[in-house]
Every structure is written in structure tokens, then in C-alpha cells.
N, C-alpha and C positions, 0 to 999 in steps of 0.2 A: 228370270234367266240367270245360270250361273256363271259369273265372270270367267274368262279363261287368264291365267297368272301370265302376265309379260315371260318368264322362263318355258310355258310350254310356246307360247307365242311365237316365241326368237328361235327357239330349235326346232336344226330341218329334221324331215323325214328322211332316214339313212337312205341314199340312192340308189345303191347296190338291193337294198330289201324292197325298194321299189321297181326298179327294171324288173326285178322276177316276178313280183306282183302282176304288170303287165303282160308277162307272159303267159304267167298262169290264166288270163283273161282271156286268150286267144285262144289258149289250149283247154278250158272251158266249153267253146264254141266248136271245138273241132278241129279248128286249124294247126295244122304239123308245124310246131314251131323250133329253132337250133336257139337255143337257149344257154347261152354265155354268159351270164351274167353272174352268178353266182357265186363265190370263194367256198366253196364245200366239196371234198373228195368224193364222188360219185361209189366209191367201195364200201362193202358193209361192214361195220365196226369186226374187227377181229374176233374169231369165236371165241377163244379163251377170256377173251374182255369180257362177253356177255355170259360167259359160265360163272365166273367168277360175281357178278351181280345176281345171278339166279339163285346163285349159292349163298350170298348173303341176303337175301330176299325170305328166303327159305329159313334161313337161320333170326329170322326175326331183327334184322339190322336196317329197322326201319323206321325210330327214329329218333328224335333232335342228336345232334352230333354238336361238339363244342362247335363256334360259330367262326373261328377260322380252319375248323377241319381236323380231323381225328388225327391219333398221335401217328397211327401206321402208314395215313397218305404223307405225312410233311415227314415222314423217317424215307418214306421211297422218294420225294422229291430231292433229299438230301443225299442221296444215297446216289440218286440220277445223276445230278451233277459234280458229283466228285468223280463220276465213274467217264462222264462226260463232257465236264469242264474242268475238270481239275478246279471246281470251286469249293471250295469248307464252307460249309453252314448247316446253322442249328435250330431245331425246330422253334423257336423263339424267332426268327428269320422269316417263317413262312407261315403264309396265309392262303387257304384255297378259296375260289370265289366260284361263281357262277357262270362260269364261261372268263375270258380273258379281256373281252370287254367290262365285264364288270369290272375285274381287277383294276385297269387302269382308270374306268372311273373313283374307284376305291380312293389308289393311290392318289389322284387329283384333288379330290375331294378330302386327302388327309394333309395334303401339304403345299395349295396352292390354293387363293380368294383374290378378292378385291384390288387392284393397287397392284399385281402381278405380273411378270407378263411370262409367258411358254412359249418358245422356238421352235418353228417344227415346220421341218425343208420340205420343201412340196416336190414332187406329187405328194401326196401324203392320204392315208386313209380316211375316209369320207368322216366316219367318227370324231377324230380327234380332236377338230377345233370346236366343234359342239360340245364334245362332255367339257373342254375346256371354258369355255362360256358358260356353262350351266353353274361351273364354283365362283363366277364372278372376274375370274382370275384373263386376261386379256392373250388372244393366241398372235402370236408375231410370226407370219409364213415369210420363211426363207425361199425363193425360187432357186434349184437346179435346172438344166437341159438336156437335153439329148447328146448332144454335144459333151457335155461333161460326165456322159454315166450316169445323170440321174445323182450325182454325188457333189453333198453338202463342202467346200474349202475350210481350211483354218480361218483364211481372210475374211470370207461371209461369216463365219461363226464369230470373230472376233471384232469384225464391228458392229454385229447386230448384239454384243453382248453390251447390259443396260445394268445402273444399280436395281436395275427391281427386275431382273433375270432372275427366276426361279426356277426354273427345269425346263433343260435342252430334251425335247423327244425325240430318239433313235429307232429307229425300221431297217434293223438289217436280218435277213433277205427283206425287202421292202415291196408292200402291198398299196400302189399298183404296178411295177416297174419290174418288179423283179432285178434289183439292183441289192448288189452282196457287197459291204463293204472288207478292203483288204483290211488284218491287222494292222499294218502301219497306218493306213488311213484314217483306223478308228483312233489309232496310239497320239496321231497328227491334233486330231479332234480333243481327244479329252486333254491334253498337256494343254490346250487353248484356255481352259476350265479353273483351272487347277489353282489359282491363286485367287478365284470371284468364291461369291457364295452361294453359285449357282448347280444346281446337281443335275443327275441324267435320270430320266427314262427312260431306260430300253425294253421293245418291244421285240420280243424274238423269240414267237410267236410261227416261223417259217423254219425256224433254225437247223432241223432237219432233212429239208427238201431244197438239199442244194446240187448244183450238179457241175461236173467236168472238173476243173482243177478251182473252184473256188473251196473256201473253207468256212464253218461257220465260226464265229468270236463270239464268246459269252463278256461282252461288256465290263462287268465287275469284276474280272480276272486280267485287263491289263497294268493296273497301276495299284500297287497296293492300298494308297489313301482311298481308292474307288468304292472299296465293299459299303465304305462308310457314307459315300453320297450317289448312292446307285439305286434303282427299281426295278429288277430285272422281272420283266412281263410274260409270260408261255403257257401254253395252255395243251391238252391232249386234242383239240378238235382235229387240227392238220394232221397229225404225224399220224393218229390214229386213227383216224376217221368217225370220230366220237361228237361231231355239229353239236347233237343233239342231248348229248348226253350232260351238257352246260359245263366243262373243269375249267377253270385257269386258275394260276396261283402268280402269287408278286414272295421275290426274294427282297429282303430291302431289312434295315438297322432294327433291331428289335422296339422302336421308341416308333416307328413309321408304321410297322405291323399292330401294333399295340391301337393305334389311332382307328387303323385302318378296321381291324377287329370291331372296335366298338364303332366305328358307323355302319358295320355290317350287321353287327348283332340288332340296330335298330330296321334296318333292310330288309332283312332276308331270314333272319335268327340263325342261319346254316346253310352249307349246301346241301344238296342230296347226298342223303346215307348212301345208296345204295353207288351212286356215280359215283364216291368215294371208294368206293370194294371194286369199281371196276379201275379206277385209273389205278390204284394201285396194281393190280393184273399188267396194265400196261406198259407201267412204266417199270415193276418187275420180273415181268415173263418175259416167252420168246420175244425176240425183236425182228426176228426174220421178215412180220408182216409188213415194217419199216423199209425193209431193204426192196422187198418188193414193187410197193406202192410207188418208192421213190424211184425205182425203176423203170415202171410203167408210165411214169410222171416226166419221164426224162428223154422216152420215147416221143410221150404226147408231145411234147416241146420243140424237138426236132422237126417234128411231121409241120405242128403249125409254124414254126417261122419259116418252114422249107416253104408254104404254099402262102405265107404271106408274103416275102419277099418274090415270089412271081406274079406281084400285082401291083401295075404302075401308081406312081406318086405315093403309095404306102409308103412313111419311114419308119423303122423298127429297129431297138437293140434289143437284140437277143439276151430274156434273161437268166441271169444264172442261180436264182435261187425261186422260192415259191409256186403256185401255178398260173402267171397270169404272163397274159403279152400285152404291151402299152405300146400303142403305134400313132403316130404323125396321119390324120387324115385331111387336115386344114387343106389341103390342093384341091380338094371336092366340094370346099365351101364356096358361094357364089353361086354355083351351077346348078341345073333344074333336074330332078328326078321324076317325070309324068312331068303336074301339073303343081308341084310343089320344088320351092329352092331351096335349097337347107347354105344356112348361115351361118352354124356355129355347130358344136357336138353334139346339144342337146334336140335341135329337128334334125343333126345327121341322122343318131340312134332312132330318133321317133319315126322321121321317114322308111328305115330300115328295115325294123317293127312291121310297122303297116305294109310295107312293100313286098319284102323279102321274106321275110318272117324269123332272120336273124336276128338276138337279142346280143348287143353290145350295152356297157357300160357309158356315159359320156362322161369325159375327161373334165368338164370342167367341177365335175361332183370332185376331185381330189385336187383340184387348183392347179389343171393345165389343162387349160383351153386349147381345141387343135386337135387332140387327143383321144381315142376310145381304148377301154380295157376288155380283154377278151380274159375268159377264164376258160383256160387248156383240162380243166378238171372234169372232164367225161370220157366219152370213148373216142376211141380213133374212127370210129364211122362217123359220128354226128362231127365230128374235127372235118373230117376228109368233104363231107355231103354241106356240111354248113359252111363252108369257107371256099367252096367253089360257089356257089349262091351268092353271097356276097360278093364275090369277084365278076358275075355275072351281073349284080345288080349296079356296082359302081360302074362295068361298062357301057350301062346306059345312060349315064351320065352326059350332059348337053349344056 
């Protein structure tokens, strides 16, 4: 029999890739299922993105590409962010991966192990404290509330800061909350930093899909010492609807890219050529399809907090960036649904599933218990037709 290694042993199976699993099980069988579970823009990648890959498909750019990515994607990432953060940086700075998950595994994997510990405010993304365990390197969850916005204090931040603090992770707009930190909030945060040896990851990742008067902050643009102990995380799946198409890139000191590179080149040897010829498209063609989506996305948002907030003992803040809604459903725990009680998040969603044939997230997969994440990223009928079903099915609650 072949042993399985204590590392796959100890890490979970991502929650989020499992809730869809289950759906897809149901919907397998027949059954109409409202299927929320998922952080993937329901639209189909912008056409000039996939012209732009035909075209280099066609053109024989098919394959190995230097192993953090060809000079003309990390010229458009450069180019992005000066045009959209007012940030300066040089392809020596940038590394594209495989998706944005990869990246910050990447980044973990090149400057955190053993003996370490990582900060990282909860709710927080179901990922993060797993690839953090997988380098050895120890995850220290800070809890925020409902109450507080879902937002991390200076005081939390600065007593949880240790000598063996290695990198504070940031999530703004924040996946599952939907919480968008202000500049001064984040200014509050890093001045806390500023004299430890301890750096940031930012993950911003949502950066574009914000809405009403919040603003996005590119992280390494508020303090000038920062560019020098900054990871800034983002990828094209969200803004452009590219899931599948695997980009993320890490901006970060050319001494962090450099590391990161060579644990890539053993990984993966490259990303795709061809993803390469699309994100550049994306990130220098039209943007219109950006405006769009985030529009349509700001609509969806309205609809569901309007129809969740008509549904007793739900609590919810409305969020301002991303596509998810995080809501309070602990008032339904204890109580009987049929012939089953649900006690916590995890037999709420499962009961729900079975029952209803709503697919919610449970909260306690991002370390708030009490909780279910809904993902607003489909249409407004399955929004409108799944969220009254749900509403019907907590009033049978006893």
C-alpha cells in the first residue's frame, strides 16, 4: 500500500470546490438545483480575449514561454498598474502563474516555513491557511464581526504582532464578505507594521468589482518603504471572466520574484503560452467589458441583499466589493427542518442541499461559524427563483 505524506493528510479539500461538487451530484441526477456556491463570473470571457488567443494559437505560440512569463504580459501588467494604481514597476517585479492561487502559493512558498507565523483576519478565504500550512510556516486567524465590517483594527493587528511574524495577509475587496477597506484604514494598518520585520500580502484579486462610493487601494502604493515589503496578488479570472483560462501574477522585490520563479520553473516549467496572448488582450484592449460586467454585478447585489434582508433572523452587511453576500444564519440553528436539526453551518447548507436544492457555502469553511456565503455571480432569475426557495424553506423551520 502507498503511504499517504502527513502534508496531503493535513490539508482540506477546498470547501467552495466541494459545495459545487455536490451540486453537480444532484444536477447529475436531474434535480433543478440554485447553485451559489461558486466565486466564477457566470459571463463568457470577452471576445477579443479569445481572438487574441486564436490568433496566437495560429501563429504557432504554443510553446514553453520563460517560466515567470513572457516579456509582453509583465510589460501589460506594468503598464496596467501605472495606468491604474499609480504604481512603477519593472518586469523584474513580476511573475505570472497559474491562476492567482497559485501565485500566492508561490509567494508563501518563497518567503515563509517552519518557525513562522502568518496573520490573516478571518472570514478569510477557505485556501489560505492551508497553502500556509503546506510551507510548514504556522497561520495565526485574527477574528473580525459583523459588527466591525468584517475589518481587521490597528490594536488586533498590533498585539497579534510576534517576533516570528512574517507576513500579515490582506483581502481587500474581501472573499467572503465582501468588505472593501478605506485608504486610511489600510494607511492605519501598515504604519502598525512599519518598524517589525514583518511584510504584507495583498490579495486584490476583486480590485475591480467594487461598487457605490467605495474605492479600490493597491496596497504598495500607500507608504513608499512598502513596494519593498509588499506581494501584491491579482489575477484576470474576476474582472474578466477568464476562471479557466488559469492568470495570476505577484508584483513583489525582484529578490522574491526571482525565488518565486525558480520554484515555479520546478512546478509548472511556465504558464500557458496561449493564456499569456489572451491576458495581455485583456488587460490591453477595450475595458468596456469591465464596466459592464461590474455593472451587471452591482445590479445582482442590489436584487439579493434587497430579498435577503426580507427574511426574518438573516443578518447581512451589504457588500461593497466582490460577488458574494456573508450573512448571520446561527438563529435557525437548533431548530428542526423535516426530520433533521441543523446545528451549526455545515448541516445548515447540507440540510438545504437535500431539501431545497439551494447550494450555499458554510461559513465555517472561512472561520466564521454562524455564517453561509452566497455567490451573487449568475443571473438575476436563479438570484430571484433561488432566494425565494430558500426563504420558503427557512419558514419551515420548527
Amino acid at each position: 500500500m502507498i503511504r499517504i505524506s502527513a502534508l496531503a493528510a493535513a490539508v482540506k479539500p477546498s470547501a467552495t470546490l466541494a459545495a459545487g461538487a455536490k451540486a453537480r451530484q444532484l444536477k447529475a441526477a436531474g434535480v433543478k438545483v440554485f447553485d451559489f456556491s461558486l466565486g466564477e463570473p457566470d459571463f463568457p470571457t470577452p471576445r477579443h480575449i479569445c481572438e487574441a488567443a486564436e490568433k496566437a494559437a495560429r501563429a504557432g505560440q504554443t510553446h514553453y514561454t520563460p517560466a515567470s512569463g513572457t516579456a509582453e504580459v509583465k510589460a501589460a501588467i506594468c503598464k496596467w498598474y501605472k495606468n491604474f494604481h499609480g504604481l512603477d514597476c519593472a518586469p523584474e517585479n513580476v511573475i505570472v502563474s497559474n491562476g492567482a492561487k497559485h501565485s500566492i502559493h508561490n509567494a508563501l512558498a518563497a518567503t515563509v516555513g517552519p518557525g513562522d507565523e502568518v496573520l490573516i483576519p478571518t472570514p478569510y478565504w477557505v485556501s489560505y491557511s492551508d497553502l500556509v500550512r503546506m510551507t510548514g510556516a504556522t497561520p495565526v486567524l485574527l477574528p473580525t464581526t459583523l459588527a466591525s465590517g468584517f475589518k481587521l483594527t490597528p490594536e488586533q493587528l498590533r498585539d497579534a504582532l510576534t517576533p516570528q511574524t512574517r507576513l500579515l495577509m490582506l483581502n481587500s475587496p474581501c472573499n467572503p464578505t465582501g468588505t472593501v477597506y478605506t485608504r486610511a484604514e489600510l494607511e492605519a494598518l501598515v504604519d502598525v507594521m512599519r518598524d517589525t520585520d514583518a511584510s504584507i500580502l495583498s490579495d486584490e484579486i476583486y480590485e475591480q468589482l467594487i461598487y457605490c462610493n467605495a474605492k479600490p487601494t493597491c496596497v504598495a502604493t500607500l507608504r513608499p518603504w512598502l513596494k519593498e515589503r509588499t506581494i501584491t496578488i491579482s489575477g484576470a479570472s474576476k474582472s474578466y471572466a477568464m476562471t479557466g483560462w488559469r492568470m495570476g501574477w505577484a508584483i513583489a522585490p525582484p529578490a522574491v520574484v526571482q525565488a518565486m520563479d525558480t520554484i515555479q520553473s520546478q512546478q509548472t516549467g511556465c504558464p500557458s503560452s496561449v493564456s499569456q496572448a489572451a491576458l495581455v488582450a485583456a488587460l490591453t484592449g477595450p475595458q468596456e467589458c469591465v464596466v459592464e460586467m461590474r455593472a451587471e454585478f452591482a445590479a445582482r447585489r442590489e436584487m439579493t441583499c434587497d430579498l435577503l434582508q426580507l427574511i426574518p433572523d438573516v443578518k447581512l452587511l451589504v457588500p461593497d466589493g466582490a460577488f458574494y453576500a456573508f450573512f448571520d444564519v446561527s438563529a435557525y440553528f437548533g431548530r428542526n427542518f423535516g426530520t433533521t436539526t441543523v446545528t451549526d453551518s455545515v448541516s445548515f447548507c447540507n440540510t438545504l442541499l437535500e431539501q431545497a436544492h439551494v447550494n450555499l457555502v458554510p461559513g465555517v469553511a472561512f472561520g466564521a461559524e454562524g455564517f453561509v456565503r452566497m455567490s451573487f455571480a449568475t443571473s438575476r432569475d436563479v438570484i430571484e427563483t433561488g432566494l425565494g426557495k430558500f426563504k420558503s424553506w427557512l419558514a419551515t423551520a420548527r
